[in-house]
Structure formats: structure tokens, C-alpha cells
N, C-alpha and C positions, 0 to 999 in steps of 0.2 A: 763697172767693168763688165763686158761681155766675154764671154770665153767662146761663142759661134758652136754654138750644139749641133747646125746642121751642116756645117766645116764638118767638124770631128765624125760625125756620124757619117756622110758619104766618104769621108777617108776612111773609116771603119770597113765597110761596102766593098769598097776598090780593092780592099787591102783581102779581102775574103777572110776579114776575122768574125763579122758576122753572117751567121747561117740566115737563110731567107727561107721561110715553110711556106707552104701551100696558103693561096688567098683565102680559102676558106678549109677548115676544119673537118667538112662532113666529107665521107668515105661515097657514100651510094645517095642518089635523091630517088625518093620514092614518088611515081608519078599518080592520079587519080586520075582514072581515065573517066569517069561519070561519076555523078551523084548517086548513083546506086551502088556503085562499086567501092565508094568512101569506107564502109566499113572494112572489106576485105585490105587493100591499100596500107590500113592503119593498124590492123594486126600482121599484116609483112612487116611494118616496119618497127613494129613492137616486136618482131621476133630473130629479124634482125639486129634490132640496139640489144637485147639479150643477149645476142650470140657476141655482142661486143664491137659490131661497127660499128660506126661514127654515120648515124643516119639521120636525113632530114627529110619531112613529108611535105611534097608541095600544100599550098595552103588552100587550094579552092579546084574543082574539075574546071580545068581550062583545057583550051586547044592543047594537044600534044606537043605540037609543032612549038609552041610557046614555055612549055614546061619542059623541052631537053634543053630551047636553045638558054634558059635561064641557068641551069645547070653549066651550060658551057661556060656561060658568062662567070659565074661564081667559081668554077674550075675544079667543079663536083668529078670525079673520074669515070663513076659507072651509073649510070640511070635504069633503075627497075621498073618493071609492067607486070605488074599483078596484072593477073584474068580479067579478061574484059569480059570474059560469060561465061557460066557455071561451066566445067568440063575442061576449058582452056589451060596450060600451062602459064607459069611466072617465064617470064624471060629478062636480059639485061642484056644494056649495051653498054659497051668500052666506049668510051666519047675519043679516047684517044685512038685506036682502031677501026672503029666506027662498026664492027664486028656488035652483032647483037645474037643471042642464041636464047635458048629454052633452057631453062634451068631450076633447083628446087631450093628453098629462102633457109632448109632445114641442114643442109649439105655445102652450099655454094660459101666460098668458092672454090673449094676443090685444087688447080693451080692455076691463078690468074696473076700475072704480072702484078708486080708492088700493092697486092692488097692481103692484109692479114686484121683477123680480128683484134681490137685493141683493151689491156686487160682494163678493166671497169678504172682501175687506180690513177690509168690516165687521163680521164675528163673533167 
């Protein structure tokens, strides 16, 4: 006997008794703009996941262009720029706004639409 689990479940859907979250989990993608710059990148976002985002570190210095549009595609909301050379400011962009500004990893985000840090108990 079949009971159609994916009956039940799209009538679920329709019906708005199940909530649908975000494709992907992580808050901010942290980009590496060089191989030099790798280590700085990787304590933003070690100081970041401390402060309690939901943060993931692209995995290798690729094209820029290639590591926000991966973020888009995963439906990351904010993409961070550590310093690309010593003296520089962090900055982020809103993927949704398309608004990028200068900002500090120690502070941020201060008031930014739908982002708040998440307490550790949630991951």
C-alpha cells in the first residue's frame, strides 16, 4: 500500500503548513580576494562565527566575480571583503540591495535588515 508522501507533502506546501527556510544556512560568505590575503579572510571569519553568524569561507582565491555570484546562487544574503592591502577597510555587500559599504567585522552589523547574530545553541 502507498500512502504518496509527495501528495501529502506538496498539499502540506499549498496549504502553508510547512515553513520553507532559506537554501542555505550561512548568514555572510567570506570572500579571499588572494592567496596572500587567505590568512586575514580566515580570522574575519573566525571572528565573525564568534560574534555568532552563520559564516562560510570561500574555499580557494578565485575571481571575485565568481565567488559573490556563488553566494547568490546559494542565497548567502551578505558577502564580506577583508582588506585586499594592509591599510584597507573590511567592507560588505547586501546581495539583496546590491549596496556594499566599508564596515568593521568587530561592530557590524550595527542595523542591517534581517541579520542578527545567532546564539551558538542554534547550530
Amino acid at each position: 500500500m502507498s500512502i504518496g508522501l509527495t501528495r501529502i507533502f506538496a498539499k502540506l506546501l499549498n496549504e502553508g503548513m510547512l515553513a520553507i527556510g532559506p537554501r542555505c544556512p550561512s548568514q555572510v560568505l567570506v570572500v579571499i580576494p588572494n592567496d596572500q590575503r587567505r590568512a586575514e579572510a580566515a580570522r574575519t571569519a573566525a571572528l565573525l562565527g564568534r560574534r555568532g553568524f552563520k559564516v562560510e569561507l570561500y574555499h580557494r582565491a578565485d575571481r571575485l566575480a565568481k565567488q559573490v555570484r556563488y553566494a547568490s546562487r546559494k542565497g548567502i544574503p551578505f558577502v564580506w571583503f577583508p582588506p585586499f592591502a594592509d591599510g584597507q577597510l573590511h567592507e560588505v555587500k547586501d546581495m539583496a540591495t546590491g549596496e556594499q559599504r566599508e564596515v568593521d567585522p568587530a561592530s557590524w552589523p550595527g542595523r542591517v535588515r534581517g541579520v542578527r547574530a545567532c546564539p551558538l545553541a542554534e547550530f
